[in-house]
C-alpha positions as CSV (number, residue, x, y, z in Angstrom):
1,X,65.5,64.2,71.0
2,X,68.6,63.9,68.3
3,X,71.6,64.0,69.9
4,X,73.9,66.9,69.8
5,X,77.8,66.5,68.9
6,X,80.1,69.8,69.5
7,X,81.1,70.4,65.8
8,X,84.0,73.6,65.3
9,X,84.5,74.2,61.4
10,X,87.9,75.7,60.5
11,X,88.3,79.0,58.8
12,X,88.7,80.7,56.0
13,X,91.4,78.0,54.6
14,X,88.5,76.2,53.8
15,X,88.0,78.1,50.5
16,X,90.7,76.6,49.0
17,X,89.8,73.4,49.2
18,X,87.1,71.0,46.8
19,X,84.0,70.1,48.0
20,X,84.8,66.5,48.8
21,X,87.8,67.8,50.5
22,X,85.9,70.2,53.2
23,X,86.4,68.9,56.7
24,X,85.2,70.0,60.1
25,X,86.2,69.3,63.7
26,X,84.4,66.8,66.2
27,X,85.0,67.8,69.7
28,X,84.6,63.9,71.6
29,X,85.3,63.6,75.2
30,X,87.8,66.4,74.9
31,X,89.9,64.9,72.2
32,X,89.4,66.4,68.6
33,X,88.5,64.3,65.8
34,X,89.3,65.4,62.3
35,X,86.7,64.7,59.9
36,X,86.3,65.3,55.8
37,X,82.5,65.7,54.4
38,X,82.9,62.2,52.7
39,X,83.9,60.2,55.6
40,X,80.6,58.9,55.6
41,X,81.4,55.7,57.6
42,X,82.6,57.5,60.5
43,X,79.8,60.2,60.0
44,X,76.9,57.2,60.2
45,X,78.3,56.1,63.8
46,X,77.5,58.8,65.5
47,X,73.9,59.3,65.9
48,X,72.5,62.6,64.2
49,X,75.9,64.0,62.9
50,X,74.9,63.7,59.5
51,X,72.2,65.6,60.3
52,X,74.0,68.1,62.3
53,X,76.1,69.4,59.4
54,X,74.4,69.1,56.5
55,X,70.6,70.3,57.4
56,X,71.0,71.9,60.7
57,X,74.2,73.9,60.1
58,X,74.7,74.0,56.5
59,X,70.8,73.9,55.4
60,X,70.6,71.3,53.0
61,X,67.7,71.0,50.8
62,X,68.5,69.0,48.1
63,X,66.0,65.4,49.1
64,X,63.0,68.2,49.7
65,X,64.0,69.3,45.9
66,X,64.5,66.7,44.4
67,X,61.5,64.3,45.4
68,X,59.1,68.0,44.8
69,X,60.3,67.9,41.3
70,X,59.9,64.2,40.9
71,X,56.6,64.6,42.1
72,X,55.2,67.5,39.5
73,X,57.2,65.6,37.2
74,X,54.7,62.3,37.9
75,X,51.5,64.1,38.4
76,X,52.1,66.3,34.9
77,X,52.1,63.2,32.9
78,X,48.8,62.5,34.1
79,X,50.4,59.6,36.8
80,X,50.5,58.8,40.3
81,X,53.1,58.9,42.7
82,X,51.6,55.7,44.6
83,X,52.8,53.6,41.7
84,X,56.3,54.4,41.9
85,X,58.4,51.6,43.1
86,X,61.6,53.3,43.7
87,X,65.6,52.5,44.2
88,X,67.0,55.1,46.4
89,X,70.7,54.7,45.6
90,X,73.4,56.5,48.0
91,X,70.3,56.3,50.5
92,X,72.5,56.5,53.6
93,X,70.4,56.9,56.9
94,X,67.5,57.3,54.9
95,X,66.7,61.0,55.0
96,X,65.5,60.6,50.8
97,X,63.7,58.1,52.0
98,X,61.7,60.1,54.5
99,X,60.6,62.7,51.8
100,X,59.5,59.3,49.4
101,X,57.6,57.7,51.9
102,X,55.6,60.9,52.0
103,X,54.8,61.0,48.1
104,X,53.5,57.6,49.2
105,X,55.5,55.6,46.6
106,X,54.2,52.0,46.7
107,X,57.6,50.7,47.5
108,X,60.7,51.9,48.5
109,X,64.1,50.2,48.2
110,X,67.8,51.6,49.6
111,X,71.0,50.6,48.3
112,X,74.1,52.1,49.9
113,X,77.6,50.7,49.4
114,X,78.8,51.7,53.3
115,X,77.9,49.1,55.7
116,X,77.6,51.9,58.2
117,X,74.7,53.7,56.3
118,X,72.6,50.7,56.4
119,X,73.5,50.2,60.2
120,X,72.3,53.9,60.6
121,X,69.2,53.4,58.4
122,X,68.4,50.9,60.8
123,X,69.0,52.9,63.9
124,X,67.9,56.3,62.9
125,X,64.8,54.8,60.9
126,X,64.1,51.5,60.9
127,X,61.3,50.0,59.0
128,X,61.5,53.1,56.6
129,X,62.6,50.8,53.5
130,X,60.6,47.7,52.0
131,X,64.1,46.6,51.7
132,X,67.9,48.1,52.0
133,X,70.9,47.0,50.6
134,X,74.5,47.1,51.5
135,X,76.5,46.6,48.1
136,X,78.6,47.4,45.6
137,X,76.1,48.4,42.4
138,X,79.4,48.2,40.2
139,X,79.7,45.1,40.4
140,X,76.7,43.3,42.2
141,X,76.6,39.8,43.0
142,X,74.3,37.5,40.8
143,X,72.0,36.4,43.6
144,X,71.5,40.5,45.0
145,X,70.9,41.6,41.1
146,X,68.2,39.0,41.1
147,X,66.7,40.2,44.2
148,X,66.9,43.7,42.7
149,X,65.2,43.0,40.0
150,X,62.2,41.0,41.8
151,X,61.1,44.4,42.6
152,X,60.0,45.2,39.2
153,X,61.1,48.8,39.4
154,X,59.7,52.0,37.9
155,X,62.0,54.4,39.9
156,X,65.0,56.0,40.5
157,X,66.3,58.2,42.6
158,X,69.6,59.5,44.3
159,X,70.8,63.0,45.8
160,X,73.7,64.6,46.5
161,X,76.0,61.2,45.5
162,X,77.2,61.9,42.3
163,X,80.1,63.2,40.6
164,X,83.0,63.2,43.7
165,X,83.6,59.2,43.6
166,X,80.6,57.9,46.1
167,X,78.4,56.2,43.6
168,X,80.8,55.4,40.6
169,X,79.9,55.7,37.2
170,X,79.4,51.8,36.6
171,X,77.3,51.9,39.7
172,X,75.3,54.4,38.3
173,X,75.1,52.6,35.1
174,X,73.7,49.4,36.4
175,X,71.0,51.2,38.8
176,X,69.7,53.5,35.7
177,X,69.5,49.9,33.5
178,X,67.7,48.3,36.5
179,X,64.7,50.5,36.2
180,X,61.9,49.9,33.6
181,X,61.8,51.7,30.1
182,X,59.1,54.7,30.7
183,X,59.9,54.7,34.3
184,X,61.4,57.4,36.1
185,X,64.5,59.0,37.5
186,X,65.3,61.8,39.5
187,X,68.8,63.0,40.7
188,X,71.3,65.9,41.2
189,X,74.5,66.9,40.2
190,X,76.7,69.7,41.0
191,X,76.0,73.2,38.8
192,X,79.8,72.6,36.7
193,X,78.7,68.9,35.3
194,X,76.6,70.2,32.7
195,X,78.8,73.0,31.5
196,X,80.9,71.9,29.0
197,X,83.9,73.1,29.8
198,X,83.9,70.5,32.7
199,X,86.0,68.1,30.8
200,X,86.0,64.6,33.2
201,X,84.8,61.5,31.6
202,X,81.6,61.8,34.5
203,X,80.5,65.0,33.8
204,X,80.7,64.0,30.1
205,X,78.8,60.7,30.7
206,X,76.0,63.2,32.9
207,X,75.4,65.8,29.9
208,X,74.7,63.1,27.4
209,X,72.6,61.1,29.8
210,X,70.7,64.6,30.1
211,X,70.9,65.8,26.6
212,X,70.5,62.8,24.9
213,X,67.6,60.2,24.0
214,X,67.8,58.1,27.5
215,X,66.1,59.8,29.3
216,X,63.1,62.5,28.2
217,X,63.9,65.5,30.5
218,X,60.3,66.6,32.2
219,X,62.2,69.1,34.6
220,X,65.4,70.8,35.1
221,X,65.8,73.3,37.6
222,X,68.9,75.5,39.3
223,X,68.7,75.6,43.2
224,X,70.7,76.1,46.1
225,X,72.3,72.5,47.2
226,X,72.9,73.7,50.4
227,X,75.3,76.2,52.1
228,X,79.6,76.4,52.2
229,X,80.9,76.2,55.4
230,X,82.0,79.9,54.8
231,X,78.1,80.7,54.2
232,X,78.3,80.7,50.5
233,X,75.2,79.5,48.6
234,X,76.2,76.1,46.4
235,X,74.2,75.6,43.2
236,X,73.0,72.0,41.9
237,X,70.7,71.2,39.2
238,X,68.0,68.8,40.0
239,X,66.5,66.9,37.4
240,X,63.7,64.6,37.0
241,X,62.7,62.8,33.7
242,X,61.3,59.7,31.9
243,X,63.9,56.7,31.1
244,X,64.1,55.7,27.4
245,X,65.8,52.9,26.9
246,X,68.6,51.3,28.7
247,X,72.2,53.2,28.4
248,X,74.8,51.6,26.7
249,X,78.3,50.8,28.8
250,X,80.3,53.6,27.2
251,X,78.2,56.3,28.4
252,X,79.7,55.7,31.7
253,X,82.8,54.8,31.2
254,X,85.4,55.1,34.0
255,X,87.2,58.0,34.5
256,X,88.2,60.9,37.0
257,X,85.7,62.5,38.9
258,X,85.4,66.5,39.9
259,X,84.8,68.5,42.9
């Protein structure tokens, strides 16, 4: 049985703040913790707190979404899911991976910069990935990129994790380059990153990834994310499509990133 932590959210204050800036209350022994949405290190060390918040309380949806799309995406073009080899970047505890494992993808890798996500990967699911790393996708040691790419992979997915500074632009970069021209990727971002009057450098570098000729768009849909701690619907878009060719540097260059 998951365990239950005694979670208060403040009130209506909350409204005022960005989305990577939300925070709730953790209730511990009767001492009150203070906690933002993106602490995810200290999120990952308490067994099924993640799981709590964002699916239980705040009915997440988005690794349900985006692997369904993936999926019609796959089988339209006359494919099969159980050829994927997939990179789930941002994979945390492994709840993407979960939803993967039952397209029946032939392999499944994790990458997650935390050290704590892999630790709760392990605890939470363990045996779940083929392989998980802990590292830093901008800037990847030479001996983990060759291990990376020893998995010859087709695949690439990663939800809720971009756009508010968790997976940076580079890292991005370099995981969207590691996957095989005609294989696949399938993400989300926040509704605002492809409107154009979002003017940061990521939101730029995300519309002309989308609109542009590296990667062949197969579907595009609006959907609710999950819900604000006020109850308020928020809207992603998840997309799934077919890589191209490899994306040049500048597409993602760095620069500041939007809640």
């Amino acid at each position: 049985m998951r365990m239950r932590n005694r979670v208060r959210f403040p009130n209506s204050e909350s409204q005022h703040l960005e989305q990577d800036e939300v925070y709730f209350y953790l209730d511990e022994d009767g001492s009150e913790t203070k906690l933002r949405f993106h602490d995810y290190d200290e999120i990952y060390r308490r067994p099924g707190l993640y799981e709590q918040i964002f699916y239980d309380r705040l009915k997440c949806q988005s690794p349900a979404k985006v692997a369904s799309i993936l999926r019609s995406a796959v089988e339209h073009s006359t494919e099969a899911s159980t050829t994927l080899r997939v990179l789930d970047l941002g994979a945390g505890n492994g709840i993407m991976g979960e939803e993967l494992r039952r397209l029946g993808v032939a392999r499944l890798v994790g990458a997650d910069i935390i050290p704590e996500a892999g630790e709760a990967c392990e605890r939470d699911r363990g045996g779940l990935y083929d392989a998980y790393y802990v590292c830093d996708f901008a800037a990847p040691d030479d001996d983990t990129w060759d291990d990376l790419e020893s998995w010859s992979l087709n695949c690439l997915t990663t939800v809720a994790a971009l756009g508010f500074g968790d997976i940076p632009p580079a890292a991005f970069l370099n995981a969207f380059n590691l996957i095989e021209a005609g294989g696949w990727v399938a993400f989300n971002v926040k509704e605002t990153f492809l409107d154009n009057r979002e003017t940061t450098e990521f939101s730029r570098s995300v519309r002309e990834l989308v609109f542009t000729d590296y990667l062949e768009i197969h579907h595009l849909e609006r959907y609710r994310h999950r819900l604000s701690i006020d109850g308020e619907p928020i809207f992603y878009y998840a997309i799934a499509g077919r890589k191209t060719a490899d994306a040049p540097e500048e597409l993602f260059a760095e620069g500041p990133t939007s809640g």
